[in-house]
C-alpha positions, -999 to 999 in steps of 0.1 A, spaced: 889 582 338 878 545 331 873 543 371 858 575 373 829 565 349 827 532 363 792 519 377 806 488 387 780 470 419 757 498 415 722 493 408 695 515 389 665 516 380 650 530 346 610 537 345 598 538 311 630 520 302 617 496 273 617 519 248 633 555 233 656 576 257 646 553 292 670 523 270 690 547 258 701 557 292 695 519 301 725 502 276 747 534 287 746 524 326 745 489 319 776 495 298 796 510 323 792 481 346 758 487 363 730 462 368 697 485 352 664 473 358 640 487 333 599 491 342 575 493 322 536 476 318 541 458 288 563 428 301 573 420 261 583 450 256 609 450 284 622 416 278 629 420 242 648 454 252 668 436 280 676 407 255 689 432 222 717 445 252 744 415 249 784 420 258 784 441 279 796 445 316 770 452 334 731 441 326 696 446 322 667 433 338 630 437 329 606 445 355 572 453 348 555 482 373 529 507 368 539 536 378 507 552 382 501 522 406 514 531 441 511 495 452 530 481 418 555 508 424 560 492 459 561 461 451 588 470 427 610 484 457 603 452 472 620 436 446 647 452 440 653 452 481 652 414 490 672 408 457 700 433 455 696 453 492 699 488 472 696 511 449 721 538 437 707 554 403 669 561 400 658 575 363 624 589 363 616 589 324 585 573 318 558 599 304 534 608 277 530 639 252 495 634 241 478 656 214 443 660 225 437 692 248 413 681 269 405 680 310 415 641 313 447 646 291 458 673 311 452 653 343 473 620 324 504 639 314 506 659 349 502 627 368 527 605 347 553 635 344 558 651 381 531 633 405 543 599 396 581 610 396 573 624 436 561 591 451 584 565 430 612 590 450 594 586 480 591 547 474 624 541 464 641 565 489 652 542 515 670 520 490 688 547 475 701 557 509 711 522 513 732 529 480 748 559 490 762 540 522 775 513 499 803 533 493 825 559 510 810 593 509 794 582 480 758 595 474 728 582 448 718 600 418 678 606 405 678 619 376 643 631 364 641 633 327 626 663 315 624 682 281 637 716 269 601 726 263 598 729 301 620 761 290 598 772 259 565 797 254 557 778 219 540 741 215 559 713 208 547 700 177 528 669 177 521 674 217 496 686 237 501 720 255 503 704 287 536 686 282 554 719 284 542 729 311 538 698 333 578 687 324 581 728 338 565 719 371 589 687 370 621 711 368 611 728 402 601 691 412 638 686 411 654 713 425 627 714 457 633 676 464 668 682 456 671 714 484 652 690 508 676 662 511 705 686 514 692 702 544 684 669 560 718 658 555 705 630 528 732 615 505 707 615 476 715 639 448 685 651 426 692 665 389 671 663 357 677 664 321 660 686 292 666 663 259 661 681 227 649 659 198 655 625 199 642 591 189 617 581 205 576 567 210 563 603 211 588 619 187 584 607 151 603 600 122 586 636 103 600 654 134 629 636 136 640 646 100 625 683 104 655 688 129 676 697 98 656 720 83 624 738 97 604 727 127 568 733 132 564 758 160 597 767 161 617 802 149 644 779 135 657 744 132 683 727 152 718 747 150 736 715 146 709 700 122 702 663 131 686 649 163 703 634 192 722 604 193 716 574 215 752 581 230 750 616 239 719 611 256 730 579 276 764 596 281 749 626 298 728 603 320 760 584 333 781 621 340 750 629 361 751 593 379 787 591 385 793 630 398 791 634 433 795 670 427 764 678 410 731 687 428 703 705 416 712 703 380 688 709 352 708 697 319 702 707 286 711 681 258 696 702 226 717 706 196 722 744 207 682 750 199 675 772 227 699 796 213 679 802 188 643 797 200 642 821 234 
């Protein structure tokens, strides 16, 4: 099972990966052996991230890109090309929630959570075939990271209504790109994940604790009552990574929440 998991010469790449569930995921691949670079704008940010992950086998690297910059995002790629030739695991995480429902809010969160995703796939997609060809009939893994409110009728709390429905539109993101490189024969594998509640920038401490009892919006709290952990996030990032055998996935990591909020 230890080979099975193993990310050992593979190389990924974490947007939003300075902070919440992008380093989550990040310290989970790097500590199965893979060499994670983790983008973000705020260079600080990413270098103190990379330095707290220490013992491990595999690494982290910061590397700031602007996602919302076609040309950073390329030279990114660039990068990662003339340095390490590939690219195997691609996380789309980075995003915002927002709070304020207005016409350039909407436009921000739809841009950030399934425009952006689109053309850092199109960017990176050469590399990742590169990765895929690293290793017999081996394929590479993007993993979109969604939310389970793509799956809801209610309003996160704390978030703008536009969240929901944009991280919606990034679910069929997923499973289009993910049809379109099985046709074409393209080793690249495309599945997402819908996180519940966990620690992060745009969830908060008050929402955090809510979990165990009553959350705003919500018909009733988390079965399992607590929030995520960084582990079961990052380990359901690596099963998607490592298995060849899923496509077209959209994973819910929720505490059981959906059972109870239809």
């Amino acid at each position: 099972m230890a080979a099975v998991m193993s990310l050992s010469g593979r190389v990924a790449l974490v947007t939003g990966g300075g902070t919440g569930i992008g380093l989550n995921i990040a310290k989970t691949l790097a500590a199965n052996g893979a060499r994670v670079y983790i983008t973000g704008r705020r260079m600080d940010v990413l270098e103190k991230a990379a330095a707290s992950v220490t013992g491990v086998p595999g690494s982290i690297l910061p590397l700031q890109m602007d996602v919302t910059d076609e040309e950073d995002v390329k030279a990114g790629a660039k990068h990662i090309e003339n340095i390490d030739g590939k690219l195997d695991i691609l996380v789309n995480n980075a995003g915002i929630a927002g709070s304020l429902q207005t016409v350039q809010n909407w436009a921000d969160i739809f841009a950030l959570s399934t425009i952006v995703p689109f053309f850092v796939i199109r960017v990176f997609q050469s590399l990742l075939i590169e990765g895929a060809h690293s290793r017999p009939q081996g394929t590479s893994s993007i993993i979109n990271v969604s939310s389970v409110s793509a799956t809801y009728n209610t309003q996160g709390p704390g978030t703008c209504m536009a969240y929901s429905v944009t991280k919606a539109a990034l679910d069929k993101l997923t499973l289009v790109l993910g049809m379109s490189f099985a046709e074409r024969g393209i080793p690249i594998r495309v599945n997402a994940l819908q996180p519940g509640f966990f620690a992060s920038q745009m969830v908060g401490p008050q929402v955090l604790e809510a979990t165990k009892t009553k959350i705003p919006g919500f018909a009733a709290p988390v079965p399992v009552r607590r929030h995520g952990t960084e582990a079961e996030i990052g380990t359901a990032a690596l099963f998607l990574a490592v298995s060849d055998y899923t496509n077209g996935a959209l994973l819910s990591i929720e505490g059981g929440i959906s059972l109870l909020n239809p």
